[in-house]
C-alpha positions as CSV (number, residue, x, y, z in Angstrom):
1,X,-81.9,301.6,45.2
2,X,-81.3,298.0,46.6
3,X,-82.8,297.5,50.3
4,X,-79.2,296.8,51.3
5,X,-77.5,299.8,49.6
6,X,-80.2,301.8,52.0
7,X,-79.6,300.2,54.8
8,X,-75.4,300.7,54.7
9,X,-76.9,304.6,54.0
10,X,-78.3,304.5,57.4
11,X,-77.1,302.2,59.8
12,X,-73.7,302.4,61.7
13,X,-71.7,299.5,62.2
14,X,-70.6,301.1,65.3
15,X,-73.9,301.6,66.8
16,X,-75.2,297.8,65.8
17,X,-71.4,296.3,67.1
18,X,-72.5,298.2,70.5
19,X,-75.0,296.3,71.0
20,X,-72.9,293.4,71.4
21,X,-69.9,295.2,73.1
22,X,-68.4,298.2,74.4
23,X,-66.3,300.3,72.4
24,X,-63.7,302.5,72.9
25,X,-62.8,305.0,70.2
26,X,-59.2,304.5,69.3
27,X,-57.8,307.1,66.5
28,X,-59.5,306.7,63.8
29,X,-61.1,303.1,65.0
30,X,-63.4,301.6,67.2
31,X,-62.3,298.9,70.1
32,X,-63.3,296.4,72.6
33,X,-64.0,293.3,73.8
34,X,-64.6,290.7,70.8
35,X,-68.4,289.3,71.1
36,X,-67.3,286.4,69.4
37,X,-65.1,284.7,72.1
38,X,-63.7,285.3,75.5
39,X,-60.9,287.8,76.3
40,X,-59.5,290.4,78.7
41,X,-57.5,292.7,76.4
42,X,-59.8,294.8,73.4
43,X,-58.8,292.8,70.0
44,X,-62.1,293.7,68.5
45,X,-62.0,296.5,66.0
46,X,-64.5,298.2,64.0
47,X,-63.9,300.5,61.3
48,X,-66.5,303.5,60.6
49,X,-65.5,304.8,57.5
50,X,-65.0,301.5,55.6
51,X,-68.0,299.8,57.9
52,X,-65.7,296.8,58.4
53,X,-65.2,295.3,61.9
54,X,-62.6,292.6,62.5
55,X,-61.1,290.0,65.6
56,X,-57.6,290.2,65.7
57,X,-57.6,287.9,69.0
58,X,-60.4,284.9,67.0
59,X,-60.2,286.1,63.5
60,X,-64.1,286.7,62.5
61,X,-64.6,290.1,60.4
62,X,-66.4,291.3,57.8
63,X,-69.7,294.0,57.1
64,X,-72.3,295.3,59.0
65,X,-74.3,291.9,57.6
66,X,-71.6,289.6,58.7
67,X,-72.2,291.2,62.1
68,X,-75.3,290.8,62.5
69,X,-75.5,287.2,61.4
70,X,-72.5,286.2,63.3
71,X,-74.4,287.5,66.3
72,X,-77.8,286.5,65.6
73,X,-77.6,283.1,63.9
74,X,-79.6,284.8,60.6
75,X,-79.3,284.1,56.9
76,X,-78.3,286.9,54.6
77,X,-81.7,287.9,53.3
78,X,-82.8,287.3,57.5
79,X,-80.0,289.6,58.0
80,X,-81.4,292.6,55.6
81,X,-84.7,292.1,57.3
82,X,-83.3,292.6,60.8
83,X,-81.9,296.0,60.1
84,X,-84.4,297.1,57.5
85,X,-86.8,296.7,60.5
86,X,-84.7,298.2,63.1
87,X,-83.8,301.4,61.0
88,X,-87.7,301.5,60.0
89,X,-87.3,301.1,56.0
90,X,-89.9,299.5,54.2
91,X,-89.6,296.1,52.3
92,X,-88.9,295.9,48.6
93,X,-92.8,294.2,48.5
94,X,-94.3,298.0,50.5
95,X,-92.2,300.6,48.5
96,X,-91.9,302.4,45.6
97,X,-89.2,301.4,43.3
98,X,-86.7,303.3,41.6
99,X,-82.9,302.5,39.6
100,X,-81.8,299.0,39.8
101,X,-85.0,297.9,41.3
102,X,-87.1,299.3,38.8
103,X,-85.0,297.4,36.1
104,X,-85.2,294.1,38.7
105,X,-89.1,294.4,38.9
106,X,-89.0,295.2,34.9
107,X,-87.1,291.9,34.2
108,X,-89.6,289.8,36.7
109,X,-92.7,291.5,34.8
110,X,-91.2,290.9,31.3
111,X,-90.2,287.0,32.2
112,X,-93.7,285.7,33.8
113,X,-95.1,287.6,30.0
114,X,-92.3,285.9,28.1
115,X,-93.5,282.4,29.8
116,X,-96.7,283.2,29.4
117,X,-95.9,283.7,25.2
118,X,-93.7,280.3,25.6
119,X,-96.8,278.0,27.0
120,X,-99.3,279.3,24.6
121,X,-96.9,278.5,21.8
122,X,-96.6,275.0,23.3
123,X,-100.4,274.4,23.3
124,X,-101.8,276.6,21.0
125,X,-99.5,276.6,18.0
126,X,-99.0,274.0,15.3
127,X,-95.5,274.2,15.5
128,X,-96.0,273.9,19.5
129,X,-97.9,270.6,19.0
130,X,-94.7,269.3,17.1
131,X,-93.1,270.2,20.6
132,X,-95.8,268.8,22.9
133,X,-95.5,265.5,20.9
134,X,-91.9,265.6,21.6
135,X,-92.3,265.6,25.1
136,X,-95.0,263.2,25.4
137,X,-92.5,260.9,23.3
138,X,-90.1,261.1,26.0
139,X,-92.9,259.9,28.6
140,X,-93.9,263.9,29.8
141,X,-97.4,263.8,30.9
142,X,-100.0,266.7,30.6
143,X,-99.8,267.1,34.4
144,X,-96.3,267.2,34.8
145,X,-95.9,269.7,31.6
146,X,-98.3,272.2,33.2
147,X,-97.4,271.6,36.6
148,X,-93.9,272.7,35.4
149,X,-95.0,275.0,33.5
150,X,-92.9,273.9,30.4
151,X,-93.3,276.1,27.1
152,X,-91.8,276.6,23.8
153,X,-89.8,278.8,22.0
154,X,-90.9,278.9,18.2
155,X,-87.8,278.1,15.7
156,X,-87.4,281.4,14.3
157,X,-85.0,284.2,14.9
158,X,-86.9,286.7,16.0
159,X,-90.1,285.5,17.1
160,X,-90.1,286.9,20.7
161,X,-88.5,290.0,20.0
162,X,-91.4,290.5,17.2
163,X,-93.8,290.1,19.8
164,X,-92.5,292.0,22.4
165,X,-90.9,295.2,21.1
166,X,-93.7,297.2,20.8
167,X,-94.3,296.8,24.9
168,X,-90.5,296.9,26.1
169,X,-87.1,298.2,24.8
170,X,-84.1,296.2,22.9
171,X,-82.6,297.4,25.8
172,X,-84.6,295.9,28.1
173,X,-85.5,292.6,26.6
174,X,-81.6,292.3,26.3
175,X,-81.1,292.8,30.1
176,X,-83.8,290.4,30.6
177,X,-81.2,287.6,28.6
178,X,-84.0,287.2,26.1
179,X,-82.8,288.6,23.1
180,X,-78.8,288.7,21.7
181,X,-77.3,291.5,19.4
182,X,-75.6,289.7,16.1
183,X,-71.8,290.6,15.7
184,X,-71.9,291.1,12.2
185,X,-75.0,293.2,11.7
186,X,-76.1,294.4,14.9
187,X,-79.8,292.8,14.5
188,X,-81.9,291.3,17.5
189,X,-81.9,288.3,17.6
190,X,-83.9,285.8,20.0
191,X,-81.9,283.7,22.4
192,X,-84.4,280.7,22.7
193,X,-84.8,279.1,19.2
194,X,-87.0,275.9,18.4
195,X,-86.3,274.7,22.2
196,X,-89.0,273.3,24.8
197,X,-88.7,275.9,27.8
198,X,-88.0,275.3,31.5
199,X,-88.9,278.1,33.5
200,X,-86.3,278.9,36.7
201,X,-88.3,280.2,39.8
202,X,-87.2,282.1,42.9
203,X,-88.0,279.9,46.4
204,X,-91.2,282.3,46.0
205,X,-91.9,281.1,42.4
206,X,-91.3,284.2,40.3
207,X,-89.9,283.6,37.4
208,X,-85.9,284.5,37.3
209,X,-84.8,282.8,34.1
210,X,-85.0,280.2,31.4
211,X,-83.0,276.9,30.5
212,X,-83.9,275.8,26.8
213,X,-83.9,272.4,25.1
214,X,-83.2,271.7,21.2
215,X,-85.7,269.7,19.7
216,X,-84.0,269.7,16.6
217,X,-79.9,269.2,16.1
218,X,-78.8,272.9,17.3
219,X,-75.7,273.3,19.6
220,X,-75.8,273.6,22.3
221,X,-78.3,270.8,23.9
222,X,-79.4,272.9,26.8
223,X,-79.3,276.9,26.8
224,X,-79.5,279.1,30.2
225,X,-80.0,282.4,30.5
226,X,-76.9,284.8,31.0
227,X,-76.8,286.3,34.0
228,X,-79.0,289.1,34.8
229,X,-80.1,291.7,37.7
230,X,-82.3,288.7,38.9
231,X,-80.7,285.8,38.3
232,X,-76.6,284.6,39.4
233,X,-75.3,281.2,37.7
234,X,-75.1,279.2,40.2
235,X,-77.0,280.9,43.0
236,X,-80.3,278.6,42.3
237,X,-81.5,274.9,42.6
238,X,-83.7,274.6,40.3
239,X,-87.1,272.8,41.0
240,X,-86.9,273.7,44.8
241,X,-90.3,276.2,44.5
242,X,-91.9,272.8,44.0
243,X,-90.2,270.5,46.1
244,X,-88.8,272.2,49.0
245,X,-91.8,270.9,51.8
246,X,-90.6,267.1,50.2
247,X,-87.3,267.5,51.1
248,X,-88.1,269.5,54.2
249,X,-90.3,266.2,55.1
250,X,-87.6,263.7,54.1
251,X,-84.4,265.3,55.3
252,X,-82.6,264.3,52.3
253,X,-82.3,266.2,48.8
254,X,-81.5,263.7,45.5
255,X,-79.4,266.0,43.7
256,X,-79.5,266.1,39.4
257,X,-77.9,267.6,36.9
258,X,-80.4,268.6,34.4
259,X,-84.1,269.8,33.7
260,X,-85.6,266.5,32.1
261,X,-83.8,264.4,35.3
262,X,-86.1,266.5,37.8
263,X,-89.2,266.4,35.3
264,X,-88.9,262.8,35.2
265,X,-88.3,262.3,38.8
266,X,-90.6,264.5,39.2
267,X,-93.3,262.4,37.5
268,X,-92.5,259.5,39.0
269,X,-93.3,260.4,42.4
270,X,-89.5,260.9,44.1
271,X,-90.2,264.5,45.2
272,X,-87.5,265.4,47.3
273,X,-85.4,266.3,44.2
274,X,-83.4,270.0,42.7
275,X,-81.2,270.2,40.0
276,X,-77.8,272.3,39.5
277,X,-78.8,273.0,36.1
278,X,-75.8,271.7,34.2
279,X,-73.1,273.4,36.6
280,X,-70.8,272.8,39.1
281,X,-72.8,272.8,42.6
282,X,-71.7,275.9,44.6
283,X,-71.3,276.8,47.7
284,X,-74.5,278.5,47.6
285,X,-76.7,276.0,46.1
286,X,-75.5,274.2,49.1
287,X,-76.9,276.9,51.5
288,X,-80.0,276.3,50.0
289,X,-80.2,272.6,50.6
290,X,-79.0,272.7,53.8
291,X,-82.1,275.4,54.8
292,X,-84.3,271.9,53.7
293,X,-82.1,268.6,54.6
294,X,-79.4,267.0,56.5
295,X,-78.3,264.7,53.7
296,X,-77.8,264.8,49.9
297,X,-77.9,262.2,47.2
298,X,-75.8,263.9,44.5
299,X,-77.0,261.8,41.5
300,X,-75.3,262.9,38.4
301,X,-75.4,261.1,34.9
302,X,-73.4,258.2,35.1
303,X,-70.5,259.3,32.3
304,X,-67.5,260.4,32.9
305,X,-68.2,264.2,32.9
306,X,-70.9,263.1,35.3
307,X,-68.3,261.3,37.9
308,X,-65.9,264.3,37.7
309,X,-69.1,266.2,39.0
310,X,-69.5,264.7,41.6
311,X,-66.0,264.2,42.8
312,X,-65.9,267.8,42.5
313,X,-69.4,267.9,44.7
314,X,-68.7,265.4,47.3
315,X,-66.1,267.3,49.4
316,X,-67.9,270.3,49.2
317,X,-71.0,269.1,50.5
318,X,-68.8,267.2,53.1
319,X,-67.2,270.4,54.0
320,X,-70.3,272.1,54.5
321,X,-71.5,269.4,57.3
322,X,-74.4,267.5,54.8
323,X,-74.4,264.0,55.4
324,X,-73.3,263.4,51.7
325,X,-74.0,260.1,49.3
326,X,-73.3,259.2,45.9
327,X,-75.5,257.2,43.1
328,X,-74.1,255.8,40.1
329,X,-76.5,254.8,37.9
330,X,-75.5,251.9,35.1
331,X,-74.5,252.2,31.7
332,X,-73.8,255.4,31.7
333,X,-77.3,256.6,32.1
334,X,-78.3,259.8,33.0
335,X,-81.7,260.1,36.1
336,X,-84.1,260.5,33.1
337,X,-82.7,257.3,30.2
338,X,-82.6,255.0,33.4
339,X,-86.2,256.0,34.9
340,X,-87.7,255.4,31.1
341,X,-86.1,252.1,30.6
342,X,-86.3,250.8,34.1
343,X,-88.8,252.0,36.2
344,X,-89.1,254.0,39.0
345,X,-89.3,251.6,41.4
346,X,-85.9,250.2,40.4
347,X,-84.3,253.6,40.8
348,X,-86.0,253.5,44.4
349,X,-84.1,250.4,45.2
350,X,-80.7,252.1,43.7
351,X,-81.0,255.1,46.2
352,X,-81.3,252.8,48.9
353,X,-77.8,251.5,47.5
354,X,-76.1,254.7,46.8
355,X,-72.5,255.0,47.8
356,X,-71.6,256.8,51.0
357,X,-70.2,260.1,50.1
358,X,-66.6,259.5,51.7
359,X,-66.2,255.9,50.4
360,X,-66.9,256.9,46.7
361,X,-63.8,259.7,47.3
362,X,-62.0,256.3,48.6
363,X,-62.7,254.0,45.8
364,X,-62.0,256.5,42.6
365,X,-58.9,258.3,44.0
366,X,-57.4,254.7,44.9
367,X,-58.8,253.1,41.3
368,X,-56.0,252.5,38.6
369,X,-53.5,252.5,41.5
370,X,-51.3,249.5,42.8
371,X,-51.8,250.2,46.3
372,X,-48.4,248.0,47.1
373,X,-46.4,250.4,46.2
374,X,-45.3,252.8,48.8
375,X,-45.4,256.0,47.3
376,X,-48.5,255.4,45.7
377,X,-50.1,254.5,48.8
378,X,-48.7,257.8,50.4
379,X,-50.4,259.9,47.5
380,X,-53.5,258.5,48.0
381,X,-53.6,259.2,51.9
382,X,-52.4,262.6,51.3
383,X,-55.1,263.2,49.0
384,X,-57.7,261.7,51.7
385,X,-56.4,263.3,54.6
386,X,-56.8,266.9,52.7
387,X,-60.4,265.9,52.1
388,X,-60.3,264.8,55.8
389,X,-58.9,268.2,57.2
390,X,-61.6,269.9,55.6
391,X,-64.3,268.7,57.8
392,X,-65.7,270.7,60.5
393,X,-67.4,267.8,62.9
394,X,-64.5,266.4,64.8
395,X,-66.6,263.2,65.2
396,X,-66.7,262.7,61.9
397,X,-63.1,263.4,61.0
398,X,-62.3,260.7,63.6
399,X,-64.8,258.0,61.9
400,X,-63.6,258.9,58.3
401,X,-60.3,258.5,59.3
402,X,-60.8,254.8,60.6
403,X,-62.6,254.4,57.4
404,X,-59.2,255.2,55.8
405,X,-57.2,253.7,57.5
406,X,-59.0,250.2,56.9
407,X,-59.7,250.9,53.3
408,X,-55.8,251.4,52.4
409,X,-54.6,249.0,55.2
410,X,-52.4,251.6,57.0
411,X,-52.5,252.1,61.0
412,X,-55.2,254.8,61.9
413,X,-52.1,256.1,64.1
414,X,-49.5,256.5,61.3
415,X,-52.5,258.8,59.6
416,X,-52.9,260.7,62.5
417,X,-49.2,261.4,62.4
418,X,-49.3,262.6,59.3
419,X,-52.0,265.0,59.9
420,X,-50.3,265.9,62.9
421,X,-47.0,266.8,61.0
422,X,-48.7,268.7,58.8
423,X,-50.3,270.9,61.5
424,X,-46.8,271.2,63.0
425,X,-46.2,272.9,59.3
426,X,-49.1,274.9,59.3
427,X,-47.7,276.1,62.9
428,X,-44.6,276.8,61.6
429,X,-46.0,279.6,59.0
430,X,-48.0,281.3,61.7
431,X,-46.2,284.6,61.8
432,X,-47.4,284.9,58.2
433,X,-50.6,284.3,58.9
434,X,-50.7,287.1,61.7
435,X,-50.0,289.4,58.9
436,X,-52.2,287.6,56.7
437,X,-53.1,285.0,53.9
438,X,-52.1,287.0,51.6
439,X,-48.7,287.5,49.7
440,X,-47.5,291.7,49.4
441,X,-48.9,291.7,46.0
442,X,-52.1,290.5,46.6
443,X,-52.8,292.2,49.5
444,X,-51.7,295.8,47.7
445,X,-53.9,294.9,44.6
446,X,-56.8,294.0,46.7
447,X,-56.4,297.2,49.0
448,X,-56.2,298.9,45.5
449,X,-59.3,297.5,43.5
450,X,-61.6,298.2,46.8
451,X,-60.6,301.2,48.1
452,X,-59.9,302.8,44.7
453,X,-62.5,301.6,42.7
454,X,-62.0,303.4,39.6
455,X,-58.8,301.7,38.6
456,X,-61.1,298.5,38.2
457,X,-62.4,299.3,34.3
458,X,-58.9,300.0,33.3
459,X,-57.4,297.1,34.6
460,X,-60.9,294.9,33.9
461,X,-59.1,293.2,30.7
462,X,-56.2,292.3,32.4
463,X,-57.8,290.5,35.1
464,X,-57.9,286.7,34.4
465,X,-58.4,283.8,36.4
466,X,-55.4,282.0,35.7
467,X,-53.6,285.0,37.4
468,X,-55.1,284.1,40.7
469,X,-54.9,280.1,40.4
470,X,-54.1,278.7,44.0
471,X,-53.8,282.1,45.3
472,X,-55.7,282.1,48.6
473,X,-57.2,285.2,47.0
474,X,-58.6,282.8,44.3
475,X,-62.4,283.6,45.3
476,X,-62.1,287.3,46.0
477,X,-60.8,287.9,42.3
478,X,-63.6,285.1,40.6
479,X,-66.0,287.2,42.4
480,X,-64.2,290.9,41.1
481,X,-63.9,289.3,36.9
482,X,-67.6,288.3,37.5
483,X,-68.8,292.1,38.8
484,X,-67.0,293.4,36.0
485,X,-68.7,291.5,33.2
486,X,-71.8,291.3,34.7
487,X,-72.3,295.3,35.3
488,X,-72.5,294.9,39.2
489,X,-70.5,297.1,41.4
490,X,-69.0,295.2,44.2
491,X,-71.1,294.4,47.4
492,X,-69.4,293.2,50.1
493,X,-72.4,291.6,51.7
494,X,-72.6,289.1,48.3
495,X,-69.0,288.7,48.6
496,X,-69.4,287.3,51.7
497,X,-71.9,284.6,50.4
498,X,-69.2,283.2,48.4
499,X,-66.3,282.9,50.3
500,X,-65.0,281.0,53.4
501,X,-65.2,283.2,56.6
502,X,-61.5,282.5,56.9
503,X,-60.8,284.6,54.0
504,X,-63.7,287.1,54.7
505,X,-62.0,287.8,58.2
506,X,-58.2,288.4,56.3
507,X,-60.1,290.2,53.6
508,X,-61.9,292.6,56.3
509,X,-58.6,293.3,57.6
510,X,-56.2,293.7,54.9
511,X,-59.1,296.7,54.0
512,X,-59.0,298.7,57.1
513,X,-55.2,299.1,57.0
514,X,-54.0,302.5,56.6
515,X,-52.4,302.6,53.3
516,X,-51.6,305.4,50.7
517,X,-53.4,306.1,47.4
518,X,-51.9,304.4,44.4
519,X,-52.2,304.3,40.3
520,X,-52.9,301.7,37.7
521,X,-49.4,301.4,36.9
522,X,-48.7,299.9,40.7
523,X,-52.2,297.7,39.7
524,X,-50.5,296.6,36.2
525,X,-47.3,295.6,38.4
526,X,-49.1,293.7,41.3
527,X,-50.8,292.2,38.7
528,X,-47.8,290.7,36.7
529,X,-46.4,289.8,39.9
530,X,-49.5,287.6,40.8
531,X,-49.2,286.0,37.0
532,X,-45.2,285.0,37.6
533,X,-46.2,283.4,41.1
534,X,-49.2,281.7,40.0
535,X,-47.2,280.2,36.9
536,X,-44.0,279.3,39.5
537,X,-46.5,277.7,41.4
538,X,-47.8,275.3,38.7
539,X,-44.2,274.9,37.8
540,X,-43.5,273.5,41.0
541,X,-46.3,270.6,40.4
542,X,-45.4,270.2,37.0
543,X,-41.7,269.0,38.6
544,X,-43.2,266.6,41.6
545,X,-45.2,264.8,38.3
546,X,-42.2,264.6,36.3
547,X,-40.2,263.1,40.1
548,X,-43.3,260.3,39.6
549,X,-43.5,259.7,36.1
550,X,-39.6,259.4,36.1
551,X,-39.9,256.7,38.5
552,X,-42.5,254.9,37.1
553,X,-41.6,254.7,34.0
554,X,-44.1,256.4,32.0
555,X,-42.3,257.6,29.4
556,X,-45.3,259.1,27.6
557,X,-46.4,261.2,30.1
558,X,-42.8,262.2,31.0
559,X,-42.9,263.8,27.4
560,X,-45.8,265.6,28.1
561,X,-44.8,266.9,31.3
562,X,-41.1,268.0,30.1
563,X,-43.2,270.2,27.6
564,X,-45.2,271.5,30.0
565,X,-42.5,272.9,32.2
566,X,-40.3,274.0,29.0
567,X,-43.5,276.3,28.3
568,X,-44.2,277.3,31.7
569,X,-40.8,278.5,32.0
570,X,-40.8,280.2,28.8
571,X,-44.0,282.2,30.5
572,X,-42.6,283.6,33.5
573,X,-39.1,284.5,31.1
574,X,-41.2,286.8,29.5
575,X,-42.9,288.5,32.3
């Protein structure tokens, strides 16, 4: 049993939310004084039987973990170990294991063998010397190979699971992301096929996962492992085991996409470095760089998937408070093709001439656009400001705003205004916010799917993500889809790593209502409605294009748009 599943068996949200107040017991609830801001009248309510507490006066809620690092300024995993110590339970590293740990340990023991197998084929193996003369060809040297701890996986289908099935179970090595079951005959199959190995670590170094690259012409160029009882997609920079202590020194993280960027950034000396492995960056692969720097150099290869990367990058890490810059390299180049042709020393000297952050959002969304037209100019302020509005640091909101202003050559006032406006809109909804983000259907399908668990595998293939698109429940269902295929039943406390506390707080609250019990039909039903508003939604954008296009004059895209809309439409006729 997880340490946290233990902990939820014997601590009491009441008991740990007294220690911050004094509450009252209120029918079935718990009430008092919020801990979280001043007040004279009891808005605070904690909910024993769901172990839920929510603000209804400053709108924090969430779990006995979001409690506790609300309260005491902790991390998640410094969270767990405040209340494993209070409630006297031993840690993971002291105790016997049993269930899911006993599968996490498994998975651990059977990755550091598998790497172990991987670097002895790389330097003890004729077909590993093919390898090894691959990497040195791309300018790898010795050190950096071991350092890393690079190996390679033979080019045969079932060289691992030859090796290893004596020792562990199909079932197991499967689990593990090692092997894959063929759809036609059912056969084992290895995942890793005639591709130099990067091992993933943990902050601690154990091994969590691999990421694989062909040597030969295979699709596709890099491989990850699945996700597993160890390892999330996206819940890991990889390379920070090594460089964490450089980054902590420097108090800025360069940010890459792939394995062979941080390898050769790596030998070059610029340690301060992590890669997002070929993904999106996430909220929590910010979390992590934060724990080590102020500031982030997001350096992604310099073609155009690479820019939409970091455009998609830049606000976030904006949002979360890192002081954020941008560096495109030349040519299209990714870290690793410009370090080999140029040097490392020029790639010092580009760093030191990276975009900031904010002016790179300024210069792409305003390129291609004849900022003398009006309503151009007015849709690329809009777009600014909501990049604006997102900041937390006042301070900085007002200097990014200048920057605006000056950029597009509109009075810092009129921006203001318009910011202003839309607050006075935001106002205006309030008394739907009171009762929540959420529209009726969403609310009754999420009070459905949590507190009546068992109507999630029946409805599992129904649940999409285009369903949820610009819902504000949009994170809450990504997280529920990616439970269901990944085997995990839902944890509130990793929930809560992967939304905004916003949400967490009208999450926390829509789940203590009172409601009745209700089927999979009423599921089904939400469901559909949740498809028809999501697809009226994007039909309402579809129709502000075709307002634009029309008055550009683009009849091209006009075409495509009018098709658009005639399908949309056809979608929610059917529903």
């Amino acid at each position: 049993m997880e340490i946290t599943e233990k902990i939820k068996q014997v601590a009491s949200i009441v008991e740990i939310a007294s220690q911050y107040t004094t509450l009252k017991k209120r029918g079935k609830k718990w009430v008092g004084l919020c801990p979280f801001h001043s007040e004279k009248t009891p808005s605070f309510t904690v909910d024993e039987e769901k172990q839920l507490f929510h603000c209804f006066g400053c709108g924090v809620g969430g779990d006995l973990f979001s409690l506790v690092m609300e309260k005491e300024n902790l991390t998640f995993p410094e969270a767990v170990r405040f209340l494993a110590d209070r409630y006297h339970l031993p840690w993971p590293e002291s105790r016997q294991t049993s269930g899911q740990t006993r599968l996490e340990e498994k998975i651990f023991e059977i990755n550091e063998k598998a790497l172990t197998w991987f670097r002895h084929n790389l330097w003890e193996t004729p077909e590993g010397q093919e390898a090894l003369s691959y990497l040195k060809l791309r300018q790898f040297s010795e050190e950096t190979i071991k350092k890393l701890r690079l190996g390679y996986a033979p080019n045969s289908w079932d060289s691992l699971y030859n090796t290893f099935k004596t020792s562990y179970s199909s079932q197991d090595l499967e689990k593990a992301g090692l092997i894959i079951r063929s759809q036609k005959g059912g056969e084992f199959r290895d995942r890793f096929r005639g591709r130099i190995i990067f091992p993933i670590f943990t902050l601690t170094g154990r091994v969590v996962a691999f990421g694989g690259r062909t040597i030969f012409e295979a699709q596709p160029k890099y491989l990850n492992s699945p996700e597993t009882q160890t390892f999330v997609k996206g819940s890991l920079l990889y390379g920070l085991n090594f460089t964490k202590e450089e980054i902590r020194k420097l108090g800025e993280l360069v940010l890459v996409e792939g394995y062979a960027d941080f390898a050769s950034l790596y030998q070059a000396g610029i340690r301060n470095i992590a890669a997002s492995m070929g993904t999106s960056l996430t909220p929590q692969q910010i979390a992590q760089a934060r724990r080590y720097a102020a500031g982030i150099i997001i350096n992604y290869d310099g073609d155009e998937a690479g820019i939409k990367a970091a455009l998609r990058a830049v606000p976030l890490c904006l949002e979360h408070g890192l002081r954020t810059r941008v560096l495109l390299l030349p040519e299209k180049l990714d870290p690793d093709g410009y370090l080999r042709k140029y040097g490392p020393d020029r790639y010092r000297q580009l760093i030191k001439k990276s975009y900031d952050g904010f002016h790179f959002l300024l210069r792409h969304y305003s390129r291609n656009v004849d900022l003398g037209i009006a309503e151009e100019k007015s849709r690329v302020a809009r777009i600014i400001i909501d990049e604006i509005k997102r900041l937390p640091d006042p301070l900085v909101q007002s200097e990014y705003l200048q920057q605006a202003a000056d950029f597009l050559q509109i009075e810092e006032n009129l921006l203001r205004k318009m910011i202003e406006a839309e607050s006075r809109m935001t106002q205006a909804t309030a008394s739907r916010e009171e009762e929540g983000l959420f529209c009726p259907a969403e609310k009754r399908l999420l009070q459905l799917l949590f507190n009546q668990q068992e109507l999630l595998l029946p409805i599992a293939n129904e649940l999409e993500a285009e369903c949820f698109a610009g819902l504000p429940s949009e994170p809450v269902f990504r997280y529920l889809c990616e439970s269901l295929k990944s085997g995990r039943s839902l944890d509130f406390s990793q929930l809560q790593e992967s939304i905004k506390p916003g949400l967490l707080s009208h999450l926390s609250r829509t789940l203590q209502e009172e409601v009745p019990a209700g089927s999979l039909g009423e599921a089904l039903d939400c469901l559909n409605t949740l498809r028809k508003v999501s697809l009226q939604k994007k039909l309402r954008e579809i129709q502000r294009e075709i307002a634009l296009s029309e008055k550009r004059g683009d009849k091209e895209k006009l075409t495509a748009l009018l098709y658009q809309k005639h399908e949309i439409t056809r979608q929610i006729l059917t529903l």
